[in-house]
C-alpha positions as CSV (number, residue, x, y, z in Angstrom):
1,X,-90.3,44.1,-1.7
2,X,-87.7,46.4,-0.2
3,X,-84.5,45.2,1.6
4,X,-86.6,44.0,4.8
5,X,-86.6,40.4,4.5
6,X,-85.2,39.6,1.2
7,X,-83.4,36.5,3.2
8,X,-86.4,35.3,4.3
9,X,-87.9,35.4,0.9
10,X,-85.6,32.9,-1.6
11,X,-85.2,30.7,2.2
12,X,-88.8,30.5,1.8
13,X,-89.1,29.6,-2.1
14,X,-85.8,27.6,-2.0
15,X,-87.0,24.8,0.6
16,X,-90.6,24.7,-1.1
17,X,-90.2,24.7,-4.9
18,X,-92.0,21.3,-6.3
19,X,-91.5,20.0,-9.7
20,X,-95.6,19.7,-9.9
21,X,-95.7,23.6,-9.7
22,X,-92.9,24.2,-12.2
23,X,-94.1,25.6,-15.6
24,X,-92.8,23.0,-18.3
25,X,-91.1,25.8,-19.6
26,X,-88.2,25.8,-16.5
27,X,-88.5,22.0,-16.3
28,X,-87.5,22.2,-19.9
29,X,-84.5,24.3,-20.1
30,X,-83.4,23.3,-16.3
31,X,-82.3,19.7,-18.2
32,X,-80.6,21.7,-20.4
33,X,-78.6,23.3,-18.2
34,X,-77.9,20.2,-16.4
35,X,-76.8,18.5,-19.4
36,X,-74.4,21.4,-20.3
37,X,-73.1,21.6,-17.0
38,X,-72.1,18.0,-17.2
39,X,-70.7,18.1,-20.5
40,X,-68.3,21.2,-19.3
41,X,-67.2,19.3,-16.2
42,X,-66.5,15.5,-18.6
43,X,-64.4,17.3,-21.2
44,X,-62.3,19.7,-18.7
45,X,-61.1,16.1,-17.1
46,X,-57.7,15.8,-17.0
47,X,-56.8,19.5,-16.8
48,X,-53.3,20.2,-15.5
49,X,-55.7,22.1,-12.3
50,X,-58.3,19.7,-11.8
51,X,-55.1,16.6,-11.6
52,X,-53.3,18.9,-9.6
53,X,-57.1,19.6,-7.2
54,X,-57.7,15.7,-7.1
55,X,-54.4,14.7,-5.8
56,X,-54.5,17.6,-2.9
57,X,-58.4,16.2,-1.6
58,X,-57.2,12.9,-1.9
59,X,-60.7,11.6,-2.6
60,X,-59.7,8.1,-2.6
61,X,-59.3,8.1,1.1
62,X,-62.7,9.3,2.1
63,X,-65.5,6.9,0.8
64,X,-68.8,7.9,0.1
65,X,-71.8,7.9,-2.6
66,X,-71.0,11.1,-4.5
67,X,-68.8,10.5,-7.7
68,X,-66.1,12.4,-9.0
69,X,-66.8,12.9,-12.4
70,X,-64.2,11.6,-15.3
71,X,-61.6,10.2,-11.8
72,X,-65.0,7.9,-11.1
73,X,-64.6,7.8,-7.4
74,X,-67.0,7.7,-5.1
75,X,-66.2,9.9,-2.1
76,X,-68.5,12.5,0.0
77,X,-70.7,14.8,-1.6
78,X,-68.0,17.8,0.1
79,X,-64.9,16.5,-1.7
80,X,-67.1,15.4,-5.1
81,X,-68.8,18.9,-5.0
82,X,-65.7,20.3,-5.0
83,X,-63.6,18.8,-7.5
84,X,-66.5,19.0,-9.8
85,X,-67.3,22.6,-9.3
86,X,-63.6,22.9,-10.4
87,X,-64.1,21.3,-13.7
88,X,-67.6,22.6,-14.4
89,X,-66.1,26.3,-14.4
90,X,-62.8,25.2,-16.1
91,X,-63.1,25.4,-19.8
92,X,-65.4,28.6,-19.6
93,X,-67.9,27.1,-21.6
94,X,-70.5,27.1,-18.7
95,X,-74.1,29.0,-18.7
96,X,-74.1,32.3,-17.7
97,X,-76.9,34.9,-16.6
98,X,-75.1,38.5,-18.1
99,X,-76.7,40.7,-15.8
100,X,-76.5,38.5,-12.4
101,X,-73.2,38.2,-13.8
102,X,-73.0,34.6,-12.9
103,X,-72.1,31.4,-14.1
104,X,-75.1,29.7,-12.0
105,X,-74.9,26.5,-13.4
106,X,-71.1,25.9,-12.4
107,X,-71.7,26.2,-9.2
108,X,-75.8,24.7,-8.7
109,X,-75.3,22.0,-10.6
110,X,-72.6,19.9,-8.6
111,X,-73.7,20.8,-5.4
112,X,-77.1,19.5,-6.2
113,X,-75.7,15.9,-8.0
114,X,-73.4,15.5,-5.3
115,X,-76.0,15.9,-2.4
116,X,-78.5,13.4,-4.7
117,X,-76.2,10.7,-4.8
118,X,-75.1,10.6,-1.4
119,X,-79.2,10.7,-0.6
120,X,-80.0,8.8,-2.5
121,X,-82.4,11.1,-4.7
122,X,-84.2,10.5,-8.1
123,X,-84.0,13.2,-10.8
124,X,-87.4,15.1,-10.1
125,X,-86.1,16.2,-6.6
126,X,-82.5,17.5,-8.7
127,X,-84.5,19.3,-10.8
128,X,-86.2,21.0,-7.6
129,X,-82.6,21.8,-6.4
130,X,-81.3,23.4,-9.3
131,X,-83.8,25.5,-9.7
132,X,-83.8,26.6,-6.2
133,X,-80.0,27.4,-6.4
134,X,-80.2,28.9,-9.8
135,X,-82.9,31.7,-8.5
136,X,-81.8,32.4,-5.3
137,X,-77.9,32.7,-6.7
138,X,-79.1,34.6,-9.8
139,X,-81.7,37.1,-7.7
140,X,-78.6,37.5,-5.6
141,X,-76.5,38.5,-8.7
142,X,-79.2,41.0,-9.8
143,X,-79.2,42.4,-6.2
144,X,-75.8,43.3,-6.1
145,X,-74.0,43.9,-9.2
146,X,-72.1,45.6,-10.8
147,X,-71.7,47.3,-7.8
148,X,-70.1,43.6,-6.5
149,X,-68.1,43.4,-9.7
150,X,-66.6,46.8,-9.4
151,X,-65.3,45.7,-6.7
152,X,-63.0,43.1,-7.6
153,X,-65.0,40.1,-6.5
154,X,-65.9,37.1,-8.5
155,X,-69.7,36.8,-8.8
156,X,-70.2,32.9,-9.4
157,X,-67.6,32.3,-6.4
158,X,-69.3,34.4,-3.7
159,X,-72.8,34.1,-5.0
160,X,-71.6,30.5,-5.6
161,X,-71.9,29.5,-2.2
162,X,-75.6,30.8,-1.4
163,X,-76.9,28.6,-5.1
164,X,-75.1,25.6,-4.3
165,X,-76.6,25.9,-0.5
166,X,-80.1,26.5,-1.6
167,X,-79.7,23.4,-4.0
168,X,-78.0,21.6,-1.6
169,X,-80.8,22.2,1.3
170,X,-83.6,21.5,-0.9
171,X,-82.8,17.7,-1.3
172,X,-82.2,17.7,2.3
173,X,-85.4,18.4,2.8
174,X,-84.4,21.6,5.2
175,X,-87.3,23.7,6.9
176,X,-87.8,27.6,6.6
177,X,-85.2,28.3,9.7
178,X,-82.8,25.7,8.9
179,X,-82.5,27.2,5.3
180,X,-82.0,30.6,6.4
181,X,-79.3,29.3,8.6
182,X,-77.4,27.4,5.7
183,X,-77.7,30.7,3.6
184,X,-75.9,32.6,6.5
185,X,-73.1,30.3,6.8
186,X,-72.7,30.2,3.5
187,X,-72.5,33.7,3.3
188,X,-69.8,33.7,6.0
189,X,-67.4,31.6,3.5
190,X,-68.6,33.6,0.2
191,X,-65.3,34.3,-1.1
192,X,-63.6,34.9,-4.8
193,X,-61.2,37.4,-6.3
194,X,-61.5,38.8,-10.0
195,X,-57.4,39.1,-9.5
196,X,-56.9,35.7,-12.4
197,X,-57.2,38.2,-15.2
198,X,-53.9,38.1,-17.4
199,X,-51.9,36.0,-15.9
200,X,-51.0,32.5,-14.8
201,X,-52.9,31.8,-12.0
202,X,-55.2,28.7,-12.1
203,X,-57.6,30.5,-9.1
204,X,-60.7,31.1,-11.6
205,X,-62.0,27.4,-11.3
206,X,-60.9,26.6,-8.0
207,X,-62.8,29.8,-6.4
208,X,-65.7,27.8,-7.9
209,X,-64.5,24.7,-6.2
210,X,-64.6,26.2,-3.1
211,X,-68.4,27.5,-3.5
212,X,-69.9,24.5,-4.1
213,X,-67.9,23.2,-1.1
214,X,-68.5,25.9,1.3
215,X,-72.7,25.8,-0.2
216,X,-72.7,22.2,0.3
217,X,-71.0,22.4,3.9
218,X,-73.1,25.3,5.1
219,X,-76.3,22.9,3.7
220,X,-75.3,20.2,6.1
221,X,-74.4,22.4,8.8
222,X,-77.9,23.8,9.4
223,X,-79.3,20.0,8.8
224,X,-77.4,19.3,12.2
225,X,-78.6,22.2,13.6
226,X,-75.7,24.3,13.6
227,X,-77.0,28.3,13.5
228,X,-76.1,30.8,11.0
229,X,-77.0,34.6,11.1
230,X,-80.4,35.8,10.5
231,X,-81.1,38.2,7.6
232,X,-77.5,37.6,6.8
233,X,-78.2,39.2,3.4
234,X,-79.5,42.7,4.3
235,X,-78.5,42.9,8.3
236,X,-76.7,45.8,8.9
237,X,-73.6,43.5,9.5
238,X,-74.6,41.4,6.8
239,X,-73.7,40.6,3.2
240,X,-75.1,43.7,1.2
241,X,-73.4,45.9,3.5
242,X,-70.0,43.8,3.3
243,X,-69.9,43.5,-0.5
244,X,-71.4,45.8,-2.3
245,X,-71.5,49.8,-2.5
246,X,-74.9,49.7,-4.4
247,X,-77.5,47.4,-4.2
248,X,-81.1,46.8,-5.4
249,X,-82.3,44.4,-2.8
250,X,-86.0,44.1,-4.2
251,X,-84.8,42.1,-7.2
252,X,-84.4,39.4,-4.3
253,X,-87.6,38.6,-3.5
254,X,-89.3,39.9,-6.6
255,X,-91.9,37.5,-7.7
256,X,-89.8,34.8,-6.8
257,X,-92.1,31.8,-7.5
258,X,-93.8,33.4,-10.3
259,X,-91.2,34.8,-12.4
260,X,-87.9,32.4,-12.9
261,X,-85.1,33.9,-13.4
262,X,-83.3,30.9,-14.8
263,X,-84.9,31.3,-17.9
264,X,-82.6,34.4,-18.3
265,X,-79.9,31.9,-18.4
266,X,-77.7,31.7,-21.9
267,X,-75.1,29.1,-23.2
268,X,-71.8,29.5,-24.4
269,X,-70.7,28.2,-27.7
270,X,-67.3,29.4,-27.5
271,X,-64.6,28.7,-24.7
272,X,-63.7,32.3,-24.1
273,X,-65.0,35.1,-21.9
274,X,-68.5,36.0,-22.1
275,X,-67.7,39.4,-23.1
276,X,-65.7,37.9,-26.5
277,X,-68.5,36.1,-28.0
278,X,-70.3,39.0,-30.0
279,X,-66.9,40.1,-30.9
280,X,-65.9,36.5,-32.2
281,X,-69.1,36.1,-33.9
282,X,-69.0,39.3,-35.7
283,X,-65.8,39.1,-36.6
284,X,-66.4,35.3,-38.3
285,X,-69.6,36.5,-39.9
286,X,-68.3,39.9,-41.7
287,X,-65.2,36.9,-43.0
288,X,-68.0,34.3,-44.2
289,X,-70.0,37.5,-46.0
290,X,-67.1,39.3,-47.5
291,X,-64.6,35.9,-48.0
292,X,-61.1,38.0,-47.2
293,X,-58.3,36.0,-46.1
294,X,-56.8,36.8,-42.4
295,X,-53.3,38.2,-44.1
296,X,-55.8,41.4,-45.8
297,X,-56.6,42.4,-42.2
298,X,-55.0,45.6,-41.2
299,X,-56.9,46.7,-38.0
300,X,-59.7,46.1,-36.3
301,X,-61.5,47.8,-33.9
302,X,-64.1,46.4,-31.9
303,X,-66.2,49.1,-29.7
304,X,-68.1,47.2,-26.4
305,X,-69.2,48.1,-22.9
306,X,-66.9,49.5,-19.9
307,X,-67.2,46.3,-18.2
308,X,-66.5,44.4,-21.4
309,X,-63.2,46.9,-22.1
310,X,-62.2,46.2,-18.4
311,X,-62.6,42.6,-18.2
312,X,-61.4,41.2,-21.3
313,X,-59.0,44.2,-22.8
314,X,-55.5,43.0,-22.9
315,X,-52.8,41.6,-25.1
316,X,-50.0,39.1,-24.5
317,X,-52.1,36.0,-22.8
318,X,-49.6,34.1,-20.3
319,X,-51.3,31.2,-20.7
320,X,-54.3,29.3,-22.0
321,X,-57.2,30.6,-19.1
322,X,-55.9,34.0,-20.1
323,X,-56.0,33.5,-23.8
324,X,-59.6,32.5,-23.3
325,X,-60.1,35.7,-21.2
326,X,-58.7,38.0,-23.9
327,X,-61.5,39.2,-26.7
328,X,-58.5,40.4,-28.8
329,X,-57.3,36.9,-28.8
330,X,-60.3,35.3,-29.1
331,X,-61.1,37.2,-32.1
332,X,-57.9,36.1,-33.5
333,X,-58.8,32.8,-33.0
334,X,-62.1,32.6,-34.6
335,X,-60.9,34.4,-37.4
336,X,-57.6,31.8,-38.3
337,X,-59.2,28.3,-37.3
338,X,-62.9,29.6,-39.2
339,X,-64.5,27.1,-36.5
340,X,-68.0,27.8,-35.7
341,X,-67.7,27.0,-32.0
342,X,-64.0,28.1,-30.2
343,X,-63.4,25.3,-28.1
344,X,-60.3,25.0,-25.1
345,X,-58.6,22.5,-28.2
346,X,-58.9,25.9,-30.5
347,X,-57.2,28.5,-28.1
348,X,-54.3,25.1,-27.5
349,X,-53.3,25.3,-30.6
350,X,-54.4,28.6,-31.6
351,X,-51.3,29.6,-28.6
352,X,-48.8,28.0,-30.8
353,X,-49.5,30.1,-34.0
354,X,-47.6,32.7,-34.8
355,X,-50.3,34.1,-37.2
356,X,-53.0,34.5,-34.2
357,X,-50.4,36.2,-32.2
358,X,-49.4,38.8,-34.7
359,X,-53.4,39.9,-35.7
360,X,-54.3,39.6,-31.9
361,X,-52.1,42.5,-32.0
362,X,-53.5,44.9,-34.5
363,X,-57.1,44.2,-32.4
364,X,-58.2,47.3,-30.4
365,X,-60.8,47.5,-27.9
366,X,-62.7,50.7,-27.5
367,X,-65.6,51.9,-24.7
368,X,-68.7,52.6,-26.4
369,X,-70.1,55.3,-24.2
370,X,-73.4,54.4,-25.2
371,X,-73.7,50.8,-23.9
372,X,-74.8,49.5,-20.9
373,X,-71.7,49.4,-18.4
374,X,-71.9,45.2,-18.1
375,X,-73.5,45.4,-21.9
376,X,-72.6,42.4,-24.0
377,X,-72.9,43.6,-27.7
378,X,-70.5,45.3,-30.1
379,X,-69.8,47.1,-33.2
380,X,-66.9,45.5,-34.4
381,X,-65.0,47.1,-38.1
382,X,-62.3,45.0,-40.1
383,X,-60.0,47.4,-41.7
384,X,-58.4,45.5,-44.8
385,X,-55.5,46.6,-46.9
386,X,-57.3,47.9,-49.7
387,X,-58.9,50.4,-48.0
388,X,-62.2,48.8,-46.9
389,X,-63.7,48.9,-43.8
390,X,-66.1,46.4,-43.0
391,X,-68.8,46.8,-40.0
392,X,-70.9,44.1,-38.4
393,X,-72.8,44.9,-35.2
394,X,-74.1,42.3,-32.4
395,X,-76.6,43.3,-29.9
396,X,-76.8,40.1,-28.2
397,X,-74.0,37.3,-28.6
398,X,-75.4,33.6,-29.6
399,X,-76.5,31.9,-27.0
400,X,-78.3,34.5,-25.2
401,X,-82.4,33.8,-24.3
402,X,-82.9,36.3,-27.1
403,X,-80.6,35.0,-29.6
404,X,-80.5,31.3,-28.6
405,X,-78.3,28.4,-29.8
406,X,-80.9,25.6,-31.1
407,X,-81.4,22.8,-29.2
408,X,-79.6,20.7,-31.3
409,X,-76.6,22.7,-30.7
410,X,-76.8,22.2,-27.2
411,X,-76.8,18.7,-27.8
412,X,-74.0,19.2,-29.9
413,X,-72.0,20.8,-27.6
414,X,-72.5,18.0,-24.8
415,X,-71.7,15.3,-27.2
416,X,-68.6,17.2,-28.5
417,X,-67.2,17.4,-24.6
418,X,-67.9,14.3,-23.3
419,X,-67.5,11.7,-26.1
420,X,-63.5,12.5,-26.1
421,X,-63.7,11.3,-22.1
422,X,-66.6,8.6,-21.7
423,X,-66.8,7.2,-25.7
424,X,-69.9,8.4,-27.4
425,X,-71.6,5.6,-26.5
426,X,-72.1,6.4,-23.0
427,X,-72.5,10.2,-23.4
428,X,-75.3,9.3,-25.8
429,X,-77.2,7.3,-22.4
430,X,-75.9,10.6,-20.6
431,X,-78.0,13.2,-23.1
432,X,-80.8,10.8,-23.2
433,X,-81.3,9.7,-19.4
434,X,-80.8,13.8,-18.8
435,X,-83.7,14.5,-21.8
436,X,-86.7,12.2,-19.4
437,X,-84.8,13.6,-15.8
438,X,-87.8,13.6,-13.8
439,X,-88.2,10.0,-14.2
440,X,-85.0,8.8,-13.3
441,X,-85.6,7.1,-10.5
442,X,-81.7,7.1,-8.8
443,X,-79.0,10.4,-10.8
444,X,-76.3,8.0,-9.5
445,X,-77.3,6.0,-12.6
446,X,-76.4,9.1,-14.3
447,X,-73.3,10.1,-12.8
448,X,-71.7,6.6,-12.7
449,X,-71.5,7.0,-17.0
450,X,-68.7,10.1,-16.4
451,X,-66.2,8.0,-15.5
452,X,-63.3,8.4,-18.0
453,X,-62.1,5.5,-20.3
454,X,-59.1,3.6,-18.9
455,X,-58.5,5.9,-16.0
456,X,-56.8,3.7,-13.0
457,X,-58.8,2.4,-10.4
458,X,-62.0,4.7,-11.9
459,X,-64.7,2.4,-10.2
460,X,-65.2,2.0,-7.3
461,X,-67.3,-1.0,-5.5
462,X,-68.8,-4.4,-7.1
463,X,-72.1,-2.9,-6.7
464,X,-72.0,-1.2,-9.6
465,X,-72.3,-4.0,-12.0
466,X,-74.2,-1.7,-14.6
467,X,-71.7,0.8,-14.9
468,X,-69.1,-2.3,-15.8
469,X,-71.5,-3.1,-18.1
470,X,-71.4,0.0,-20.1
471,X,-67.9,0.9,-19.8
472,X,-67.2,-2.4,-21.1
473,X,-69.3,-2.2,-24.6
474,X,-68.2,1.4,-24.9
């Protein structure tokens, strides 16, 4: 397909995708993705942004069906979709698709639980939303970068708003027209600057906030009947021609139905920047092989893709988001704490140690003319003191389709997050009602078990006698 109708095409797929025509395989790895989305957004509550997001939208004064996860109010699905988009995208553990360049999940997932709840919908018909957002937002992603990236915008922010739409629509049930008219006002609000890198700004999360906002509000804008553009995605006015200076517009509509993108989808084992984990990992495995300590470490040099160098090459973090955003850094970190899995608690404490400081400086990042300009390998050498020089190369980092974590892990990871928050008890009822998802009959079942521990005022009506059930044996 060429650029003529690519709008038409994902409006098309995203308001008629059944789970009965779903290959088990996307059923499959959709939970997954569901459950590591919800783990993300549990253990980022309480973040000095989210607190700071929470007070602002004042959720307690607008009642509704939609819960705020770990604050457990119930409030609209607008106000709820935001604040959770917020926390899904705030400890940069969340799935990612590297050459969409998109962290689909952060934005798709809380659109579509938000939208459920307040509909009242069962977890079959979520499963249908997410996988509508995830492929239109990901097909988007394809379509446009790194011509999108290059130019300074954030990917899961502007493409946010068309995923969290398409999911959004879906479980309103919206026809061909009316979907294509949520797309184009959600392409209207598709907004998102790349400008957080290095320094203190807390505008990373909250542009993801916004997209599941503006997806959700352009979602039940069209339901009224309010019109968006037409072909808003390759008009001659439209978002192509706005945001991108090159663009592949048949990877839109190319056999969407067929081939699912979402699959392409990896996880993220360590809370850093995408581009850090191959680095981290190699750097951790050439230590476990070779057993040097951290003080023998002269140099190292670490040699990755221009996108990689741009995004993720500088020293001096100014605060923990940057940290996270800084492979030198990160590197440091995995190579003094020796954890397996660099979670937000690593780089907090990591930030107070002198030692991590001092070797993040003898780190050097280096374009590898050979890569792929977004490429997410590395060849990464340890120069010790005694000469050596140690080399370890990652084509792939761990978590990627083609090097995947084990399910297990993922598991892991979900348990790790939320138990902290919810008490392992409930997290447990969270992985397992998540694991038989198309049978769950009502996801506010689901969502009600986020609430955090002894947070004031968490819950909100005397209808929901189960949740006081379970927070009170947790």
């Amino acid at each position: 397909m060429g650029n003529a109708g690519a709008t038409s095409a994902i409006a098309e797929f995203a308001c008629s995708v059944t789970i009965d025509a779903l290959p088990e395989s996307v059923i499959t790895k959709t939970k997954q993705l569901v459950l590591d989305c919800l783990g993300n957004q549990i253990g980022a509550f309480d973040e000095e942004p989210a607190r700071m997001l929470h007070d602002v939208l004042d959720v307690r004064s607008a009642r509704g069906k939609s819960t705020v996860v770990g604050y457990g109010n119930c409030t609209t699905p607008l106000l709820a979709g935001c604040l959770n988009g917020m926390l899904a995208h705030l400890l940069d553990m969340d799935d990612a698709h590297r050459d969409a360049l998109t962290k689909t999940g952060s934005a798709v997932t809380p659109a579509a639980m938000a939208v459920a709840e307040a509909r009242g919908c069962g977890g079959d018909r979520v499963i249908e939303a997410v996988v509508a957002g995830y492929e239109v937002m990901i097909r988007l992603g394809l379509a446009v970068n790194p011509g999108h990236r290059s130019r300074g915008f954030h990917s899961t922010a502007t493409l946010g708003a068309f995923g969290a739409a398409a999911a959004a629509g879906r479980l309103l049930d919206l026809p061909r027209e009316r979907m294509i008219d949520a797309l184009g006002i959600a392409a209207t609000q598709a907004a998102g600057l790349t400008a957080f890198i290095n320094n203190e700004s807390m505008i990373k999360p909250f542009n993801v906030a916004k997209s599941v906002h503006n997806g959700i509000l352009a979602a039940l804008l069209a339901e009224k009947g309010f019109r968006g553009p037409p072909a808003v995605i390759e008009g001659q006015e439209g978002f192509i021609q706005a945001y991108t200076d090159r663009a592949d517009p048949a990877e839109i509509g190319s056999g969407i139905g067929e081939r699912f993108r979402l699959l392409e989808s990896g996880f993220k084992p360590h809370a850093a920047c995408r581009y850090a984990h191959g680095p981290i990992d190699a750097a951790i495995g050439l230590m476990k092989k070779y057993e040097f300590p951290v003080d023998e470490i002269d140099r190292i040099d670490v040699y990755l893709s221009e996108l990689a160098n741009r995004q993720s090459n500088f020293y001096e973090p100014k605060s923990i988001a940057s940290a996270q955003g800084s492979t030198p850094f990160a590197i440091a970190v995995g190579l003094v704490s020796g954890a397996n899995s660099l979670t937000v608690s690593c780089i907090k404490s990591a930030f107070r140690e002198e030692r991590v400081w001092g070797l993040h400086r003898r780190i050097r990042l280096h374009v590898d003319g050979e890569m792929d300009y977004m490429g997410r390998g590395c060849r990464l050498q340890v120069h010790l003191r005694d000469g050596r020089c140690l080399e370890e190369r990652v084509d792939l980092p761990r978590g990627e389709p083609e090097n995947p974590m084990p399910d297990r892990e993922i598991e892991q990871k979900f348990m790790r997050q939320a138990s902290a928050t919810i008490g392992e008890r409930r997290a447990a009822m969270i992985r397992d009602m998540i694991g038989r998802l198309e049978t769950v009959p009502a996801v506010s079942s689901i969502m009600e078990l986020t609430a955090a521990r002894n947070t004031p005022g968490r819950r909100r009506s005397s209808g929901r006698k189960a949740a006081k059930r379970v927070q009170d044996t947790a």
